[in-house]
N, C-alpha and C positions, 0 to 999 in steps of 0.2 A: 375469388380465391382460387379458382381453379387451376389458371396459366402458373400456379406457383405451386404448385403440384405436377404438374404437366406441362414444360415449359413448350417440348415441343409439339405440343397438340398430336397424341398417339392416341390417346383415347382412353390410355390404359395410364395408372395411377399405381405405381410399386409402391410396398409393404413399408419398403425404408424410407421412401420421402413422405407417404402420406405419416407414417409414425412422427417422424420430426415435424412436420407441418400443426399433427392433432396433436402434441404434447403444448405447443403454444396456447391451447385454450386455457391451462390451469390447471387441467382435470387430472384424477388420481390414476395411473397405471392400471387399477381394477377396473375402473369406468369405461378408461380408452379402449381396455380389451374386448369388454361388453359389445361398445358399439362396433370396434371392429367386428367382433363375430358378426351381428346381426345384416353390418355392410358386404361382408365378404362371402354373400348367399351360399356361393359353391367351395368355401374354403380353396379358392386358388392361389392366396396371396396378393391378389393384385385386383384392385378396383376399376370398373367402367365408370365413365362419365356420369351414368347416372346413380351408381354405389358411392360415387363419391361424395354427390349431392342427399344422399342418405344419409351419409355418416356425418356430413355439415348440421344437418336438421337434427340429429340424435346428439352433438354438441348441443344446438342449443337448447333443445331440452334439457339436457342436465346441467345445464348452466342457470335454467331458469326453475330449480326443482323438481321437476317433472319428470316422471319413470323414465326409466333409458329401456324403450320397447317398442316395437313396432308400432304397436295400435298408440302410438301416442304419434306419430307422425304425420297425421290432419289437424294434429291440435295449432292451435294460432299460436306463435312462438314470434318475439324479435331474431333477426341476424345472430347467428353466432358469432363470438369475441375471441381475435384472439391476440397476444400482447407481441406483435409484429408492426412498425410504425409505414410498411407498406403495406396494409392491411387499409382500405376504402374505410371501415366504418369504426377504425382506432382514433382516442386524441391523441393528440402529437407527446411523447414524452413528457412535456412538462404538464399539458394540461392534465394529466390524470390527477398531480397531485391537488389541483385546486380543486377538486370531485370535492362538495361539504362532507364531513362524517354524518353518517345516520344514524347515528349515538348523540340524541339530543343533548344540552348542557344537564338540564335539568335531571334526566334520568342517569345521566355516568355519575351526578354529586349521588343519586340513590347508592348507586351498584359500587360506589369507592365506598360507601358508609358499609356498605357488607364486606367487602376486600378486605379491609381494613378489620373488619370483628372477626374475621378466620386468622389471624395473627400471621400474617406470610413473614418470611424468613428475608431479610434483603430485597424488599421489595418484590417476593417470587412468592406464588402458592402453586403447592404441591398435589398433586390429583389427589392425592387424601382427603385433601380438607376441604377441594370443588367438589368431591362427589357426595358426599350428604347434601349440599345443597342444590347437585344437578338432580339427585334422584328424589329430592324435596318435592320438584315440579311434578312428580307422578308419569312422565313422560314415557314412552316408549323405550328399551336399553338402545334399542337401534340408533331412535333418534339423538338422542344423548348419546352417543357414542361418534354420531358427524358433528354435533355440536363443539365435543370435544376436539375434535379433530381440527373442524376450521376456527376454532379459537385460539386455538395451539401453534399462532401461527410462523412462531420460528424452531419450531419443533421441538423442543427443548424439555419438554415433559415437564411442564412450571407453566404458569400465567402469571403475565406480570397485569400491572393496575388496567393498562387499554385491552389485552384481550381478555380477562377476565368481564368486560362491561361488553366485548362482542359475545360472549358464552351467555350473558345474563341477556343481552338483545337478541339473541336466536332462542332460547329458552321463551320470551315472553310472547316472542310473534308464532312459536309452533304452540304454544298455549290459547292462543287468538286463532289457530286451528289452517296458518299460513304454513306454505312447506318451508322445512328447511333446505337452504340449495345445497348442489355436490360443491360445488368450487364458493369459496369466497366472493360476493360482489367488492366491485373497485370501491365503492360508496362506503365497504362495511370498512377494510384494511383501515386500522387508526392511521393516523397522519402520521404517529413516530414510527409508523414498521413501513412508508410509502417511501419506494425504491424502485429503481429502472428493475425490471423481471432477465435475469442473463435466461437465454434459454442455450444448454447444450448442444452443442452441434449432434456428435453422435450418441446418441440413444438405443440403446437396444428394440429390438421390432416391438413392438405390440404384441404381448402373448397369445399364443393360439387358442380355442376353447379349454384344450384340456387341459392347459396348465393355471389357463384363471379358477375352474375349476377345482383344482388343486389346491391353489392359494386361498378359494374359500373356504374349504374344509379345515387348514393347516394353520388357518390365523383367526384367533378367537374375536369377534367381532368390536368385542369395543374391548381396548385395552384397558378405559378406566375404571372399570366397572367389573373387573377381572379383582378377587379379593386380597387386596396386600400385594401383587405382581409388581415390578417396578413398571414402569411406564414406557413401552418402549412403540416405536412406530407400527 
């Protein structure tokens, strides 16, 4: 990964290519910020070789559930992913789509028999009528609030029939006491939302501490779980 960060081997890794580089993982703008900070030891803007190789590791922990924190970076972790087809450890374009769903047959006929009794509107349910059944679970707000989030996966503040059965398949596995991940796995994405990922060229940087900061304070943690709010990102 590195020479695409660094083409010319300096040694040093700028703010605006590593941000374009780490937005390829998936992961939410809160997240990237995160690991940037913790990469970016002396807040310079700019990564060494071996900060950059921190900040790959602290991908893929949060790709694989696992705290986005120092002390998690001995833990055994696969390669980080990211949807780049010069990327060593990506399938080529087409094979992602043949990844099987991890939404067995058996359990999407369960979770459509529930879709189906919350009466959705055009084939659409509205955070109202998920969230008596996400807070059914007894869950954490937090956790149901990523739930939400990577179910929700064309943002549209609605679930239709497949990510309503990824909500009800992240609900049963953090019930089974498994983490919920930050980014969606390729495996979970239903088959009708699997599409080539465009990723933006220009990106704004990665925020600095004190504005992720900010953004924690400023944005109520889970929107669906907010009383009567509309649904907004």
């Amino acid at each position: 990964f590195y020479p695409q960060v660094d083409s010319a081997n300096t040694g040093r890794v700028l703010a605006s290519d590593a941000a374009v580089f780490l937005k390829k993982s998936g992961l939410t703008d809160l997240v990237l910020g995160k690991i940037w900070d913790l990469a970016d030891t002396d807040g310079k803007g700019i990564l060494s070789k071996q900060e950059f190789f921190v900040a790959l590791r602290l991908v893929a922990c949060a790709q694989n559930g696992l705290d986005v924190s120092l002390s998690s970076l001995n833990l055994p972790v696969p390669p980080p992913r990211f949807t780049d087809t010069s990327s060593p450890l990506l399938l080529s374009g087409t094979a992602s789509s043949d990844v099987p769903w991890a939404v067995k047959l058996e359990d999407k006929a369960k979770y459509d028999a529930i879709f189906d009794s919350l009466n959705p509107i055009n084939g659409l349910l509205s955070g109202d009528k998920v969230k008596p059944v996400l807070l059914n679970s007894k869950l954490p707000v937090d956790i149901l609030g990523r739930v939400w989030e990577l179910s929700d996966i064309d943002r549209d503040g609605m679930l239709d029939r497949d990510e309503f059965a990824v909500a009800m398949f992240l609900v049963y596995c953090a019930l089974e006491k498994e983490p919920v991940p930050m980014s969606l796995p390729a495996a979970l994405v239903p088959p009708s939302k699997r599409k080539p990922i465009s990723v933006p060229g220009a990106m704004p940087l990665i925020p600095s501490s004190t504005s992720t900061k900010d953004s924690h304070q400023s944005l109520p943690p889970v929107g669906i779980l907010a009383a009567k709010t509309p649904l907004t990102q």
